[in-house]
Each structure stands twice: as structure tokens, then as C-alpha cells.
VEXTI-871363 format. One line per 8 residues: number of its first residue (from 1); their letters; for each residue x, y, z of C-alpha. Coordinates in nm, 3 decimals. Example, Ala and Ser with C-alpha at 12.3 -4.5 7.8 and 13.67 -1.06 7.14 Angstrom:
BEGIN
1> AS> 1.230/-0.450/0.780 ~ 1.367/-0.106/0.714 .
# end
This chain:
BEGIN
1> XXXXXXXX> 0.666/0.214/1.405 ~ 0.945/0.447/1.373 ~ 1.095/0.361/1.737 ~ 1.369/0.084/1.804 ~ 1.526/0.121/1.423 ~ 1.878/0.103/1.394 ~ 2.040/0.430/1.273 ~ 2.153/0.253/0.957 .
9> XXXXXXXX> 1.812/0.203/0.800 ~ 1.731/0.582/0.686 ~ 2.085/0.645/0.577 ~ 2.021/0.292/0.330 ~ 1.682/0.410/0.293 ~ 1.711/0.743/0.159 ~ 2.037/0.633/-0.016 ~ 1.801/0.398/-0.188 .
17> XXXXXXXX> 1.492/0.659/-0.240 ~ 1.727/0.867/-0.464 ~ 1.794/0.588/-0.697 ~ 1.446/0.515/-0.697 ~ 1.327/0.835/-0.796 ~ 1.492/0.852/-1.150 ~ 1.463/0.509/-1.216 ~ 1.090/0.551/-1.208 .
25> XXXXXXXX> 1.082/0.874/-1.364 ~ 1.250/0.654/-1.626 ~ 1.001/0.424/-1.616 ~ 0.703/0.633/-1.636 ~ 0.729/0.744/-1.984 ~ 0.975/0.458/-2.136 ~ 0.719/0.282/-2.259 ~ 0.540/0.540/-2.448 .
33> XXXXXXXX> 0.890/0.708/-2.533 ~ 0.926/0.371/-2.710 ~ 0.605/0.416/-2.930 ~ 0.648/0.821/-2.970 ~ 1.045/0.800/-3.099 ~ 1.113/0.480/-3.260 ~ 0.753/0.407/-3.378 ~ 0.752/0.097/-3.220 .
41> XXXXXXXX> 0.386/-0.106/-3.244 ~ 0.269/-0.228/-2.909 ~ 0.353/-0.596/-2.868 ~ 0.712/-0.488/-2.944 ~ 0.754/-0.198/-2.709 ~ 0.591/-0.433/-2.470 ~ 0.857/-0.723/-2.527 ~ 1.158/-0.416/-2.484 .
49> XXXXXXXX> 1.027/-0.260/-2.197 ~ 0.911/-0.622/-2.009 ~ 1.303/-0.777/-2.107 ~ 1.457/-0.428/-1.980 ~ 1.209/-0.492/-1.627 ~ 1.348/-0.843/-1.652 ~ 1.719/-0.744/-1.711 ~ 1.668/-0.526/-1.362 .
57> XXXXXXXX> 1.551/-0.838/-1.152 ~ 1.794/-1.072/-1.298 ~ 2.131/-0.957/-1.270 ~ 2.088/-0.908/-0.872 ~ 2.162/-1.276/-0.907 ~ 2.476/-1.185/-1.001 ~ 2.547/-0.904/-0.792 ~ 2.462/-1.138/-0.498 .
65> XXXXXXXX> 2.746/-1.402/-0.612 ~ 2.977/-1.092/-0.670 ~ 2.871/-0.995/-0.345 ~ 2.882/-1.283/-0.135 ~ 3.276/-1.294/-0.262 ~ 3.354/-0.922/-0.265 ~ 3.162/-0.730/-0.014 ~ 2.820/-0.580/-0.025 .
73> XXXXXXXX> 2.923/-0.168/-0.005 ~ 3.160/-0.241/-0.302 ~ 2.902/-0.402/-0.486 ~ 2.684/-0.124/-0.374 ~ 2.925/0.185/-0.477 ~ 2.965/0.036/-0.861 ~ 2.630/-0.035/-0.912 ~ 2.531/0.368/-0.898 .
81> XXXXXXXX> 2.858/0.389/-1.102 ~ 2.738/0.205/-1.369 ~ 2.394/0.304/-1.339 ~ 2.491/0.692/-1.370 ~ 2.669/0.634/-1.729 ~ 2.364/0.400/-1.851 ~ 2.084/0.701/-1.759 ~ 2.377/0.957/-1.915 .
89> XXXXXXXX> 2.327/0.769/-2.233 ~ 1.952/0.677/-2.267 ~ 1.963/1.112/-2.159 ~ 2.096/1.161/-2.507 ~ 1.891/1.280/-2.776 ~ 2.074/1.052/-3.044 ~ 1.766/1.018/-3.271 ~ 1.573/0.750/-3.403 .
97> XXXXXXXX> 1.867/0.524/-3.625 ~ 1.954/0.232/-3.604 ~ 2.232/0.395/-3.421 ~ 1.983/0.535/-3.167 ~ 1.831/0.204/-3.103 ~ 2.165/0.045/-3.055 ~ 2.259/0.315/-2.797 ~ 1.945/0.273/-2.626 .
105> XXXXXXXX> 1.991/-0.089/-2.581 ~ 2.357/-0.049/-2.457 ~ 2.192/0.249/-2.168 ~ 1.935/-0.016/-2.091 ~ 2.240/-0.297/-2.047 ~ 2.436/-0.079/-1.811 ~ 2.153/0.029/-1.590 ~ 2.034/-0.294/-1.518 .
113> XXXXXXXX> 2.351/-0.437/-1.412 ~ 2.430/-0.146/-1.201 ~ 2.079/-0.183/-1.059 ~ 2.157/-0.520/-0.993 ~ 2.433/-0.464/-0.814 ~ 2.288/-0.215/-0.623 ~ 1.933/-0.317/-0.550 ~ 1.945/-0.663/-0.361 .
121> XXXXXXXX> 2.315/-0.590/-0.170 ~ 2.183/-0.282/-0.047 ~ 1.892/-0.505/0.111 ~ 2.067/-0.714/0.259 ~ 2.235/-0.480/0.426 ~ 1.924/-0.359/0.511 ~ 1.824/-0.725/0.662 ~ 2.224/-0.715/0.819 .
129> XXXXXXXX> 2.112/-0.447/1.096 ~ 1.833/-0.650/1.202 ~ 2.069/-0.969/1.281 ~ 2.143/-0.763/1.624 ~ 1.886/-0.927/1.883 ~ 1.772/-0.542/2.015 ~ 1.637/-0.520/1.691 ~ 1.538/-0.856/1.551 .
137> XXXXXXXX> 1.144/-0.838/1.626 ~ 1.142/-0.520/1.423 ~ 1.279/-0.666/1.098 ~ 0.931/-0.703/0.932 ~ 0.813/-0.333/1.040 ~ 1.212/-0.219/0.934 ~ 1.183/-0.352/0.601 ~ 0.800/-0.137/0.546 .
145> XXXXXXXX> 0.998/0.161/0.623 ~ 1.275/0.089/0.347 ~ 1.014/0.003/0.120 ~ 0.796/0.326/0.181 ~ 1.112/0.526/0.152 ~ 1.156/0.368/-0.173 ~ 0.834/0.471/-0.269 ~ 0.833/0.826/-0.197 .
153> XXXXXXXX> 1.096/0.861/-0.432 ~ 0.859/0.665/-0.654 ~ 0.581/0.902/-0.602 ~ 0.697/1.204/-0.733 ~ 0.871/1.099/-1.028 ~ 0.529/1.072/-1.272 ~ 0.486/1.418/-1.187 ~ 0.886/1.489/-1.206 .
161> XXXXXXXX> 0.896/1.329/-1.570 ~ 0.577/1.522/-1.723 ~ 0.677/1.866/-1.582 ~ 1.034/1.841/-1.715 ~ 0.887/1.725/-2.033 ~ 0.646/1.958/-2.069 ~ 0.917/2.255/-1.959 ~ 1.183/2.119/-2.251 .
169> XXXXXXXX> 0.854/2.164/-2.486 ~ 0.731/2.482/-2.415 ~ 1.054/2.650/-2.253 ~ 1.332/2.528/-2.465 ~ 1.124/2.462/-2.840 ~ 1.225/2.081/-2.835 ~ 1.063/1.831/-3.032 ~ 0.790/1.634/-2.814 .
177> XXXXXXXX> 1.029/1.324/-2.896 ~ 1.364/1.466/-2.769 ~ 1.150/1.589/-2.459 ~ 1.168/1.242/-2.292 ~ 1.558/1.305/-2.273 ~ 1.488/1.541/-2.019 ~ 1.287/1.328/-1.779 ~ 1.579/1.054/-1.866 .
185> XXXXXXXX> 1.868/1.292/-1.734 ~ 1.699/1.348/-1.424 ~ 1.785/0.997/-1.295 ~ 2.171/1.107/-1.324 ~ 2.145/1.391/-1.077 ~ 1.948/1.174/-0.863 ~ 2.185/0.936/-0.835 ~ 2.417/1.196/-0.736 .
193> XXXXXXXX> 2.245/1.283/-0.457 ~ 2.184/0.906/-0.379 ~ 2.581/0.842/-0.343 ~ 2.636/1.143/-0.155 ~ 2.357/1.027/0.124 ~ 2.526/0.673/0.113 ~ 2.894/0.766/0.189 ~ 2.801/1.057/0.396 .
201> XXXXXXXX> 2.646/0.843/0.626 ~ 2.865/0.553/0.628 ~ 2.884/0.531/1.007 ~ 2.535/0.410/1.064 ~ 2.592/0.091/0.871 ~ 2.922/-0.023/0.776 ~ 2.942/-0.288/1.088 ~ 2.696/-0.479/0.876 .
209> XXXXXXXX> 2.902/-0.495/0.572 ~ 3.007/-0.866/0.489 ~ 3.376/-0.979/0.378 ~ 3.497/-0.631/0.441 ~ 3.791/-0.562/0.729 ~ 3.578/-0.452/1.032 ~ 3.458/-0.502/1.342 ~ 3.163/-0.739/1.333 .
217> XXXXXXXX> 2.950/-0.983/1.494 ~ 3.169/-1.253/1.483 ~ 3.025/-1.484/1.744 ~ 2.640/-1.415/1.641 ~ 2.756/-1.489/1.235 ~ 2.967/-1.826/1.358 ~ 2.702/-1.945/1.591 ~ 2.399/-1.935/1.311 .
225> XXXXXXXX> 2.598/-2.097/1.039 ~ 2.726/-2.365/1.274 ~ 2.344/-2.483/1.411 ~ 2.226/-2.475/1.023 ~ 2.306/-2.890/0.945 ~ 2.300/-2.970/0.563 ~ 1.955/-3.096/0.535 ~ 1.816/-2.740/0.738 .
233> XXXXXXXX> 2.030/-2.538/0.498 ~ 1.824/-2.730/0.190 ~ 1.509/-2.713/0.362 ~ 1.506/-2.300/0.403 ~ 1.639/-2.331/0.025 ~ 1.356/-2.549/-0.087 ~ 1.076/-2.341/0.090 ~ 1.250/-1.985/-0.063 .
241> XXXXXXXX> 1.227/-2.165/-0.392 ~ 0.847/-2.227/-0.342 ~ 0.797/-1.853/-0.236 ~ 1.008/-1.731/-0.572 ~ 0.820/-1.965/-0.791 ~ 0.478/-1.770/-0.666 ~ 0.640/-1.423/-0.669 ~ 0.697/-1.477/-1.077 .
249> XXXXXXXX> 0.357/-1.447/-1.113 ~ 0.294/-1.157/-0.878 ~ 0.532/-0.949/-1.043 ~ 0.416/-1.050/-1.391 ~ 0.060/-0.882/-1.261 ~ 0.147/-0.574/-1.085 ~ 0.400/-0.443/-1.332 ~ 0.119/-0.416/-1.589 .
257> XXXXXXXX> 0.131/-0.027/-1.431 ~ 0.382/0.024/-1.677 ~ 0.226/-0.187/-1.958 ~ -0.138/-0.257/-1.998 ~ -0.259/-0.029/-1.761 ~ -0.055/0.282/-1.886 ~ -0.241/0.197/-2.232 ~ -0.556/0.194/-2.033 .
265> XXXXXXXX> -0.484/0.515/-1.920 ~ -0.396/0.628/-2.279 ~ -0.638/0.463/-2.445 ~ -1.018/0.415/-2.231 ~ -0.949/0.630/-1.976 ~ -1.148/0.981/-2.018 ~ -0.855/1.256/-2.065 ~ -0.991/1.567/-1.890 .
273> XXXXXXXX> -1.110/1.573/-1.501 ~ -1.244/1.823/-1.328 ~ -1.366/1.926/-0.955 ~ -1.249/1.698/-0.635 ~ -1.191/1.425/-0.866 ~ -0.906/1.645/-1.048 ~ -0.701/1.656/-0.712 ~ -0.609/1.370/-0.725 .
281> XXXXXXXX> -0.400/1.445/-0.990 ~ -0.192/1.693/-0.887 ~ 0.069/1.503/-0.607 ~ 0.102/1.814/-0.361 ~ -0.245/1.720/-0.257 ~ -0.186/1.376/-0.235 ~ 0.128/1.464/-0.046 ~ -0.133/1.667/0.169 .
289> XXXXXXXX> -0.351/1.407/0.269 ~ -0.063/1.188/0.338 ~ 0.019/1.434/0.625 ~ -0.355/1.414/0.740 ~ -0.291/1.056/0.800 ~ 0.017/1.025/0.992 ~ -0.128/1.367/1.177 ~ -0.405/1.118/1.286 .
297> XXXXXXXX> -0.123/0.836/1.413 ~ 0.055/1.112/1.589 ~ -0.210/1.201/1.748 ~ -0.316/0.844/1.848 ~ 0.034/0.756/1.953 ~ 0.210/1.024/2.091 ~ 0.255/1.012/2.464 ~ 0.329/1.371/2.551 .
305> XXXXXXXX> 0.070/1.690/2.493 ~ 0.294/1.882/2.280 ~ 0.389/1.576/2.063 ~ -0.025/1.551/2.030 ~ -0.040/1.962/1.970 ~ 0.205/1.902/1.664 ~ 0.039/1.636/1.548 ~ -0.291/1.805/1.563 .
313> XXXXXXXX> -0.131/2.157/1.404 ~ -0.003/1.943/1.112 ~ -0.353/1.783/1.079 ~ -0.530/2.135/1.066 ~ -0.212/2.285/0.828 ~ -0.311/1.999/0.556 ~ -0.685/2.024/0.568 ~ -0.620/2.415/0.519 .
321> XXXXXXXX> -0.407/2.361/0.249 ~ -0.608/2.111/0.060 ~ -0.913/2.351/0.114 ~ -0.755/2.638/-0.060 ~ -0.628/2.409/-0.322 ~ -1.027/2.323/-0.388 ~ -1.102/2.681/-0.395 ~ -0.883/2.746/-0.632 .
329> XXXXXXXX> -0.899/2.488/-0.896 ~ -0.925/2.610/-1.260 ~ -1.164/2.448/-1.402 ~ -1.074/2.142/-1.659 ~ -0.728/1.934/-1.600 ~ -0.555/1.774/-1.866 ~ -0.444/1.389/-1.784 ~ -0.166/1.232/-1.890 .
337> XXXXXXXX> -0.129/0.858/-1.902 ~ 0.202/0.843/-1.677 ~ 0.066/1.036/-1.400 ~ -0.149/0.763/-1.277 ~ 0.147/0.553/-1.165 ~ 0.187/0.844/-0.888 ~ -0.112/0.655/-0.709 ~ 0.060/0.328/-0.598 .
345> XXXXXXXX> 0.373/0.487/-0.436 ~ 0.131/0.727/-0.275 ~ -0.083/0.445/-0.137 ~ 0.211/0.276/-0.027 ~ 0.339/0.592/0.153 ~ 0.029/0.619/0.322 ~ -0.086/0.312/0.398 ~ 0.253/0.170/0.566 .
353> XXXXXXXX> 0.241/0.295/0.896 ~ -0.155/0.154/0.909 ~ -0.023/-0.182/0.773 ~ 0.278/-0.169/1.074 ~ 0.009/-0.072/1.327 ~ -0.243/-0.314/1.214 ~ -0.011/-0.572/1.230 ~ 0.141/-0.502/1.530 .
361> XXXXXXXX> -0.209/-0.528/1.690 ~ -0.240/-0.880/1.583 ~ 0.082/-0.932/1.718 ~ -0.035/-0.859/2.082 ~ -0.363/-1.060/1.986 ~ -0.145/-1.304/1.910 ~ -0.343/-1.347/1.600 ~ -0.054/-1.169/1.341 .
369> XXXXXXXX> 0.020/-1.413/1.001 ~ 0.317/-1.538/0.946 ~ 0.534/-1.387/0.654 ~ 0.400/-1.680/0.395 ~ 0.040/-1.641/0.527 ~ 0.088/-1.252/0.443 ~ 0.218/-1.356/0.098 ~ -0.074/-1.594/-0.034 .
377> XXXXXXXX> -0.335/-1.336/0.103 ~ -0.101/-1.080/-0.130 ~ -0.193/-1.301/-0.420 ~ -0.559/-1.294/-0.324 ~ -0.587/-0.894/-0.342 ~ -0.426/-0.896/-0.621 ~ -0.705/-1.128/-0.808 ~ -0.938/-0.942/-0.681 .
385> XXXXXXXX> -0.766/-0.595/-0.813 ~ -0.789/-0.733/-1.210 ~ -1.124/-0.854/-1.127 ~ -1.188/-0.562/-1.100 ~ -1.042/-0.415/-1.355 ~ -1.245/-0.705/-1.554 ~ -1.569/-0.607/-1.399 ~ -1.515/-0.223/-1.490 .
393> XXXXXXXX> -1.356/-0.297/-1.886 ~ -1.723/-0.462/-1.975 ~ -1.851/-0.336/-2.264 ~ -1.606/-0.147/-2.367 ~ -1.443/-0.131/-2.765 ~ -1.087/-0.403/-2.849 ~ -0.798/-0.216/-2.743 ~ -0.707/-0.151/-3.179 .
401> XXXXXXXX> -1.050/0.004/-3.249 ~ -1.008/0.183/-2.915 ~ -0.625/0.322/-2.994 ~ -0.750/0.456/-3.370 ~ -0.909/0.760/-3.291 ~ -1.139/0.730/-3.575 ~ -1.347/0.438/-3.410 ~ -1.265/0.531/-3.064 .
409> XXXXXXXX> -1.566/0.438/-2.846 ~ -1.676/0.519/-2.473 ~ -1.416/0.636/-2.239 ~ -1.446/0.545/-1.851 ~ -1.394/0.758/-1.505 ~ -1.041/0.802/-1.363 ~ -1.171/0.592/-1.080 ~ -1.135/0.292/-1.212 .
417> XXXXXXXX> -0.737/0.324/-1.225 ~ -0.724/0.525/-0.917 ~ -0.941/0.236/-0.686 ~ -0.720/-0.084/-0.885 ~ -0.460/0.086/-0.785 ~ -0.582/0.090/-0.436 ~ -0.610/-0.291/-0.456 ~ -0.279/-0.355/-0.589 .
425> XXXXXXXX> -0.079/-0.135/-0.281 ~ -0.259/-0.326/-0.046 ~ -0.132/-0.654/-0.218 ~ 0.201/-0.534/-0.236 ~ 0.225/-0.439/0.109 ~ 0.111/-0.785/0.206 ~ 0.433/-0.872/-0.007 ~ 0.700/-0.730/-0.123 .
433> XXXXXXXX> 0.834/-0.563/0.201 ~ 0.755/-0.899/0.386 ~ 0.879/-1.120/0.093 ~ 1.213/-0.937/0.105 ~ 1.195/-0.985/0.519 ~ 1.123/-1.343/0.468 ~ 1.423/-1.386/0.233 ~ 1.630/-1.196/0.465 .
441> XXXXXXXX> 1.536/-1.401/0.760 ~ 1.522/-1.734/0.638 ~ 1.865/-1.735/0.392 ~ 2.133/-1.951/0.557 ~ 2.387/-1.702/0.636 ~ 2.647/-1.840/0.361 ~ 2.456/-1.785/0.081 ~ 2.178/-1.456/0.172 .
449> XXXXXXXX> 2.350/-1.231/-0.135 ~ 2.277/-1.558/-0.356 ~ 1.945/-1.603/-0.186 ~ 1.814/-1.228/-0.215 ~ 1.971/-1.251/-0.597 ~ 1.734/-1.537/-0.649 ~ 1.443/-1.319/-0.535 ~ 1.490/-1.046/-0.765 .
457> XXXXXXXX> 1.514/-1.342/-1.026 ~ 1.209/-1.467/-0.943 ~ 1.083/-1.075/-0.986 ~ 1.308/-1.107/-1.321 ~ 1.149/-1.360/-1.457 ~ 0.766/-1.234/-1.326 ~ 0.851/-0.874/-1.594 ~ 0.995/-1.078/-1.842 .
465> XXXXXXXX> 0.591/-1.264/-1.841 ~ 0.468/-0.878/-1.816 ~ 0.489/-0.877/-2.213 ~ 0.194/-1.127/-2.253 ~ -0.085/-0.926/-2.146 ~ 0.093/-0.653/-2.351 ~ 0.116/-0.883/-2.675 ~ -0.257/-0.983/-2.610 .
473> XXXXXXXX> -0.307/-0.634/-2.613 ~ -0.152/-0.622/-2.964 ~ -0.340/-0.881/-3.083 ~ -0.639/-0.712/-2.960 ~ -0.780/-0.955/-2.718 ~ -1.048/-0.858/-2.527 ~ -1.009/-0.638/-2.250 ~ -1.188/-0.883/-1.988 .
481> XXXXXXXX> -0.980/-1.178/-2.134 ~ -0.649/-0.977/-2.054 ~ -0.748/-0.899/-1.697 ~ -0.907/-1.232/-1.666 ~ -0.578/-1.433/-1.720 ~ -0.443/-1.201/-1.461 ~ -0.648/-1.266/-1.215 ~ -0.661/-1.628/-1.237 .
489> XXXXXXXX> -0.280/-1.621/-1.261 ~ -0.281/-1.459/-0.936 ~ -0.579/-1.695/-0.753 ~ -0.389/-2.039/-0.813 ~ -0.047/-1.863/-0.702 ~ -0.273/-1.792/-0.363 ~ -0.396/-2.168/-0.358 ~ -0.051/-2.266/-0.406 .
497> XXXXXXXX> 0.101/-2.111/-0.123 ~ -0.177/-2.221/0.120 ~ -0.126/-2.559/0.015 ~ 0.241/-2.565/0.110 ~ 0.176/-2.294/0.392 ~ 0.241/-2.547/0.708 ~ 0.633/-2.612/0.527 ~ 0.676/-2.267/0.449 .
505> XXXX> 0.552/-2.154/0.814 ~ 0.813/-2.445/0.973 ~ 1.138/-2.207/0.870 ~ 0.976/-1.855/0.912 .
# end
């Protein structure tokens, strides 16, 4: 999995898991920072924190265009620009005004137009290495790697956001309010370490940059756009239009972790755990187990006895480690809403290199899905994951009488979140990495900034929709009614795609 990648990818990939890492710190607790500062009922924090998600998916649109005219790396280099003075803002405790508001707005403005032109150039870049025919067949396994890097910056930050915010509390005597601040100004210094990992290893990628004065490909970029005629360039078009019209709803589902699911957490979810089931909670393990797990593929893979030996001492290291953490647990643990969000990036981390190797087996079966095949089965787990949900919400109180703690009724096991979460990695592994592959691999040449903009747009549009469960939820729907729509969302996206699958499967 990790052989035959160009050097490029972990520079863009780590570069990338910085800027990850705060904006999902961010993330974690924006929602309920919403509620806890400005007093904000649900359906409208909701509708703020869905346009925001929107906002972040849109604008690559426009960094594409800007792209596609001024180069990728400068795009690239003034998106963390601008992102680093919209988190320095939203950092400030400024209050709960009308002033405040107005400041938080502008911070949300400025980091989603930095992230958009950050985000999408920086994948195509990505997709740029793999245009080099020593690498081509690896694009699909490539783009898994970026996207568990991206998570692992992901899965730390829950944790990263309630310890800071628990340290400002108890260490410094702030108000519980101005404690989000603090998880909010750890995005800047991430994204100082993010541009320092980008330019300091500028060698590994800048023969991919586009419209920039270098040595490139020229005869492998000339000879692609020259066989694409008119009617194949609105063909691949068309059939990336179909797959963006399907991702809407995808996205619109699996950013509920931020929305309805966070106020599951808050709200049904019982608040204390205790034995194995409490170390889950604490990421180091999770981090631990991770390590079992790739000990195991080392061990499967490696061709040599001491590659095996270190694979097999890094096995025994974790197991010891998670051991002593069981013998030492202290009774009761407190837990927060945000730290369930840890759970997906872990999964992802985890579960990549099993998703590379299992497809790679069906490769050499010769039984491997295409790209669009992978995406409608996507939508599929993903039903299943709020049918789920569904099937585990029945019988429980409306989410009002649940959220007033004086007719708050039966709470529910940890596990519930912590297997849908399960369900949704394995949907987004089937994909998001292999959506952005497809995007990268089909786009005529000419217009793949414009093309990978109009992905993110798609995604856009999918967080803008993440607001309707969340209104439901403030009108106090039923909780099997919310995760019903969900799920049938997702099901006829699924029969969609595999009713257009053979025109999809003709440009892959």
C-alpha cells in the first residue's frame, strides 16, 4: 500500500493533515459553542453551522477557476493565508453582541474561502503526481493515503478541543463560554505548522504544479488534451455531473456528525461510561489498537524476518500498553458530546490500509469495482448506518422533551454512536477518497481545477441540506422520522447510480 508512491504525496499529505487538524477541532465544538455563547435555539445554530459547512465546499469552485488561470501552489499558499486570520478572529473572545456575531460571521467568511482555495488545488495536485504512467495504477490506493492522513489530523482534534477547553477552565478561571476560544486558536498554530511542511518540502511536488514556469510533462499534458474531441470532453462532464448530483446527498447524511448526531450525543446518549467500554474514549487507546492493526499487515506483508520481528514487537508493545491502560482505569468517565466525532477519523485511519488490501485482492481476482460501482455501494452503507440509527432511537422521548432536563427520559449505550459510526467510515471509504480519484481521473485536463471545484460544490450544496434534519430536530420530529429521511435519501441516491452505472463505468 505504501510502496510505488511518489515522494510528493506525504509532503501534500501532511501539509494537508495540519490544516485538518484545527479545522476540525473547530468543528467539534462550533456547533454547541453556537448554543452555549450566543444562545442560539437549535434550528438556527443548525442553519449557521450547515451554511458555514456549505461556504467550505463551495468556494473551491472558485479557487479551481482562480486556479486553473493562476497556478495551483499560489492558490494553495493564500488559502492558509487567509485561513490563519479567519481562525485568529473566531480565536477572539469578543463576547456575545451584536458585534460578536458580526465578527464571527466575517472569521467564518475568511476561512472558507481560504479553505477553498486550499482544499481542492491541493488535490489536484495530489491527482497531478499520479498523471506519471510509473504511478498511474496507484492513483486510487494514493488518494486513501491522502485521505487517511487527513484524518489523523481529524482524529485527535475532539480530544485536542475538550482538553484545551477544559485547561482554559480550570487552569486559567475563564468563563466556560470564552473557553471555546481556546480550542478555536489552536487551528492558527496548526496552520503554521501546515505551511512550514508545504514549502519545506517543495521539491517533492512542484513538477506537478500547473501554469507555473517549470519543467513539466509537456508531451504527456499535450497528448491527453489533443485525443479528448468535443463530444468526449462533454461526455466525462455529463457523467461527473451525475456523480456530484448523488454526492449532495451523501454529504447532506454524513455531516449530521456535527449536527444531529452531536445532539444525540448531548441529548440520549448516557453521559458516564465505565470499564472496557470507557476506552474507547480516551484516543491514546484507540491510537493503540490502530498500531495492533497495521502490526498485523506488517506482519502479513513484510518480506524480510526483521521487518516481521518489528512488526510483531509493535504488535506486543500495543497490547501491553492497552493492558495497563485497563488495569488502571479509574472507575467512572465523564463523556462529552464532541468526543464521539474522534471515532470516524479513527475508523478511517484504521480501516484504510484493509480497504487498499481488500481491494487490491479483487484487483488480481479481477473482480475489483469500478470507482462508480464503489460509489453507489457507498450510498448503500450509508442507508443502512441511519437505519440503524432508526432501529436503535425506538422508543425513545422527542428530541424537546428529551433536551429539558425536567422530562428527560431513557438514555441509550455509547454503542449505538460508536457502531453508526462504524457504518458511516466504511461508506466513506467506499467514497470520498475514490470520488475525489474519479474526479481526478476522469476531468479533461483543461478544466480539472473547475472540475474538482464542482465536487466540493456538490459537497457544498450536500451541508447546506445538513440543516434539515437539524430543523426537524427543532421542530421536534421524531427521532425515527429524522433518521428515516436519511436513509431513504441515501437508498434512491444508490439506485440512481446503478441505473446510470454502465455510462458512468464507459469514462472511468
Amino acid at each position: 500500500m505504501f510502496e510505488n508512491q511518489p515522494k510528493g504525496l506525504w509532503a501534500l499529505a501532511l501539509a494537508n493533515t495540519g490544516e485538518r487538524f484545527g479545522y476540525y477541532t473547530m468543528l467539534a465544538v462550533f456547533l454547541l459553542y453556537l448554543q452555549a455563547n450566543f444562545g442560539f435555539e437549535t434550528g438556527i445554530a443548525s442553519t449557521i453551522y450547515s451554511t458555514f459547512l456549505m461556504m467550505v465546499y463551495f468556494l473551491p469552485i472558485i479557487g479551481g477557476i482562480a486556479a486553473d488561470k493562476f497556478g495551483f501552489g499560489r492558490m494553495v499558499t493564500t488559502g492558509i493565508f487567509i485561513m490563519f486570520i479567519g481562525y485568529l478572529v473566531l480565536s477572539l473572545p469578543l463576547g456575545k453582541d451584536s458585534a460578536a456575531i458580526a465578527a464571527m460571521g466575517a472569521s467564518l467568511i475568511l476561512i472558507a474561502l481560504g479553505t477553498g482555495l486550499f482544499k481542492g488545488n491541493l488535490q489536484v495536485m495530489v491527482g497531478r503526481l499520479y498523471d506519471e504512467p510509473k504511478y498511474s495504477n496507484n492513483r486510487d490506493s494514493g488518494f486513501s493515503l491522502f485521505y487517511m492522513a487527513i484524518n489523523i489530523g481529524a482524529m485527535f482534534a475532539p480530544t485536542a478541543a475538550i482538553k484545551i477547553m477544559e485547561w482554559a477552565k480550570t487552569s486559567i478561571g475563564v468563563s466556560p463560554e470564552d473557553a471555546y476560544h481556546f480550542a478555536f486558536a489552536v487551528a492558527c498554530v496548526s496552520l503554521i505548522i501546515s505551511i512550514a511542511i508545504y514549502y519545506t518540502f517543495s521539491s517533492t511536488y512542484k513538477h506537478v504544479l500547473a501554469n507555473e514556469k517549470q519543467e513539466k510533462s509537456a508531451d504527456n499534458t499535450k497528448s491527453e488534451v489533443k485525443e479528448l474531441s468535443p463530444a468526449e470532453t462533454k461526455e466525462r462532464v455529463v457523467c461527473l455531473c451525475l456523480v456530484f448530483a448523488v454526492v449532495i446527498f451523501f454529504w447532506m447524511a454524513f455531516h449530521q456528525n456535527g449536527n444531529t448526531l452531536t445532539l444525540f450525543a448531548r441529548d440520549f446518549t448516557n453521559k458516564t461510561s465505565e470499564g472496557l467500554q470507557s476506552m474507547a474514549f480516551d484516543v491514546t487507546n484507540l491510537v493503540a489498537c490502530i498500531f495492533v492493526l497495521y502490526g498485523c499487515f506488517g506482519v502479513a506483508q513484510s518480506n524480510t524476518t526483521k521487518g516481521k520481528g518489528i512488526a510483531l514487537g509493535v504488535i506486543v508493545a500495543a497490547i501491553a500498553f492497552l493492558y495497563y491502560k485497563y488495569n488502571t482505569l479509574d472507575g467512572v468517565v465523564n463523556v462529552e458530546a464532541p468526543i464521539f466525532q474522534q471515532f470516524n477519523p479513527c475508523y478511517v485511519v484504521a480501516l484504510t490500509p484493509v480497504s487498499v488490501a481488500l481491494f487490491a485482492w479483487l484487483r488480481k481476482m479481477g473482480k475489483e469495482p469500478t470507482s462508480p460501482e464503489k460509489i453507489g455501494l457507498g450510498m448503500l452503507v450509508a442507508a443502512f448506518a441511519f437505519v440503524w440509527m432508526a432501529v436503535g432511537s425506538m422508543g425513545l422521548e422527542l428530541p424537546l422533551t428529551q433536551g429539558n432536563p425536567a422530562t428527560e427520559g431513557t438514555r441509550v449505550s455509547a454503542n449505538l454512536l460508536i457502531s453508526t459510526y462504524l457504518i458511516l467510515t466504511f461508506a466513506e471509504l467506499l467514497l470520498s477518497p475514490i470520488g475525489i480519484s474519479f474526479v481526478s481521473k476522469v476531468a479533461p485536463p483543461k478544466y480539472a481545477g473547475l472540475m474538482m471545484g464542482l465536487w466540493f460544490g456538490a459537497t457544498a450544496i450536500g451541508n447546506q441540506l445538513v440543516m434539515v434534519p437539524g430543523i426537524m430536530w427543532g421542530l421536534n420530529f421524531n427521532l425515527v422520522t429524522i433518521w428515516g429521511v436519511l436513509a431513504g435519501i441515501c437508498l434512491i441516491s444508490a439506485l440512481f447510480i446503478f441505473c446510470i452505472i454502465k455510462k458512468l463505468n464507459k469514462v472511468s
